[in-house]
C-alpha positions as CSV (number, residue, x, y, z in Angstrom):
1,X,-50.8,33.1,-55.1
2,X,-50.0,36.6,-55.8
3,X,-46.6,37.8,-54.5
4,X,-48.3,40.2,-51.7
5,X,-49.7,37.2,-50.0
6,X,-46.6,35.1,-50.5
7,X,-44.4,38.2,-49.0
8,X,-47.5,38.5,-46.3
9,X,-47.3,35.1,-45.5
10,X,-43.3,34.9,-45.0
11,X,-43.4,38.0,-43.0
12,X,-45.9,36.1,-40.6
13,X,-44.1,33.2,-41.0
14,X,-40.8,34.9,-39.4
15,X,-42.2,37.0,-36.9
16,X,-44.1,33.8,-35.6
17,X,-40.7,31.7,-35.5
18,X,-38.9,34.6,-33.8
19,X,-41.4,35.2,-31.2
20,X,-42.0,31.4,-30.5
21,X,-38.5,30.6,-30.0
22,X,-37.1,33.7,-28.6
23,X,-33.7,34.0,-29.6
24,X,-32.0,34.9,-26.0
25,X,-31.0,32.0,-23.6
26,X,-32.9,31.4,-20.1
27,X,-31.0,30.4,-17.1
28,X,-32.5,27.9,-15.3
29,X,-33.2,28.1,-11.2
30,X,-31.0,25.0,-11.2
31,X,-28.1,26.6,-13.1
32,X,-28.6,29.6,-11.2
33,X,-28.0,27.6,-7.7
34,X,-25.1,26.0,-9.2
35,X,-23.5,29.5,-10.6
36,X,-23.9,30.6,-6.7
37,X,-22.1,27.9,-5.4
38,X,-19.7,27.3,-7.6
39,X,-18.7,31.5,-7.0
40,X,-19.0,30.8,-3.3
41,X,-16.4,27.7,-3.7
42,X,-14.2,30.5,-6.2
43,X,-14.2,32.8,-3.0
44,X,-13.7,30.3,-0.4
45,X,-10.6,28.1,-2.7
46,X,-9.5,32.1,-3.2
47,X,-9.1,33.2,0.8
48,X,-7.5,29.3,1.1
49,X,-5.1,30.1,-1.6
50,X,-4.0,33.5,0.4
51,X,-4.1,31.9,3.5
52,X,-1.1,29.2,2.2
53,X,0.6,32.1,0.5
54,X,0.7,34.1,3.7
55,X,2.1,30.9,5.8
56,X,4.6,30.2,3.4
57,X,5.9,33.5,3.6
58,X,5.9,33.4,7.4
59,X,7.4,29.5,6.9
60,X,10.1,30.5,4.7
61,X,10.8,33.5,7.3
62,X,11.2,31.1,10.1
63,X,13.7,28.8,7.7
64,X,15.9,31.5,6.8
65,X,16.2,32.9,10.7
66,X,17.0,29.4,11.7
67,X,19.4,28.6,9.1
68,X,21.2,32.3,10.0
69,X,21.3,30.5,13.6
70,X,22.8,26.9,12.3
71,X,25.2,29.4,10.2
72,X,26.6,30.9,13.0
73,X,26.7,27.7,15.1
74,X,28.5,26.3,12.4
75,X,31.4,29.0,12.5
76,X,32.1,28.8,15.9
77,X,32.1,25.2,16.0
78,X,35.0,25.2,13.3
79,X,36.1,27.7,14.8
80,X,37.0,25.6,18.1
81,X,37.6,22.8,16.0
82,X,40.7,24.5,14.5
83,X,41.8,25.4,18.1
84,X,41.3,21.7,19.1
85,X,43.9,20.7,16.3
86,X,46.8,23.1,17.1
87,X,46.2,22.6,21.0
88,X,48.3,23.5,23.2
89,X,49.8,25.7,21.5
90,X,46.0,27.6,20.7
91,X,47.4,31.0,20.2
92,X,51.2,31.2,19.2
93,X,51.6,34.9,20.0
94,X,50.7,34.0,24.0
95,X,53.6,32.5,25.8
96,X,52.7,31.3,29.5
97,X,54.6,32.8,32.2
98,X,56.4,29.5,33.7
């Protein structure tokens, strides 16, 4: 075989492999459907995940505004408890007219 038809013949032989195969990858209909849910799962797991993030914050609002309130409670209830303990004598700069 002369080199022409040898070259000829490769040429042919590559072009036919390229264009039987073709080189770029098909999705299928069944991949597609499972790309479509899987970003409609993304979306939905997404507004969930914001969802909880806005209810903690709104939670953790809540705790703080009740712990202000068992804070304060807390104070005055030593506070009266330290009365309690010197009792009668509550406030030593008050003498009782007898």
């Amino acid at each position: 075989m002369s080199v022409k038809k040898v070259l000829v013949l490769a040429i042919f032989t590559v072009f036919a492999v390229l264009s039987l195969t073709d080189c770029t990858p098909m999705i299928t209909e069944e991949q597609k459907i499972m790309l479509q849910e899987l970003r409609r799962k993304e979306k939905s797991l997404g507004d969930e995940i914001s969802k909880i993030n806005s209810e903690n914050i709104r939670l953790d609002s809540e705790i703080k505004s009740a712990q202000s309130v068992a804070d304060d409670c807390n104070k005055k209830r030593k506070f009266i408890e330290d009365k309690l303990k010197t009792w009668p004598n509550v406030w030593p700069d008050y003498t009782p007219e007898p």
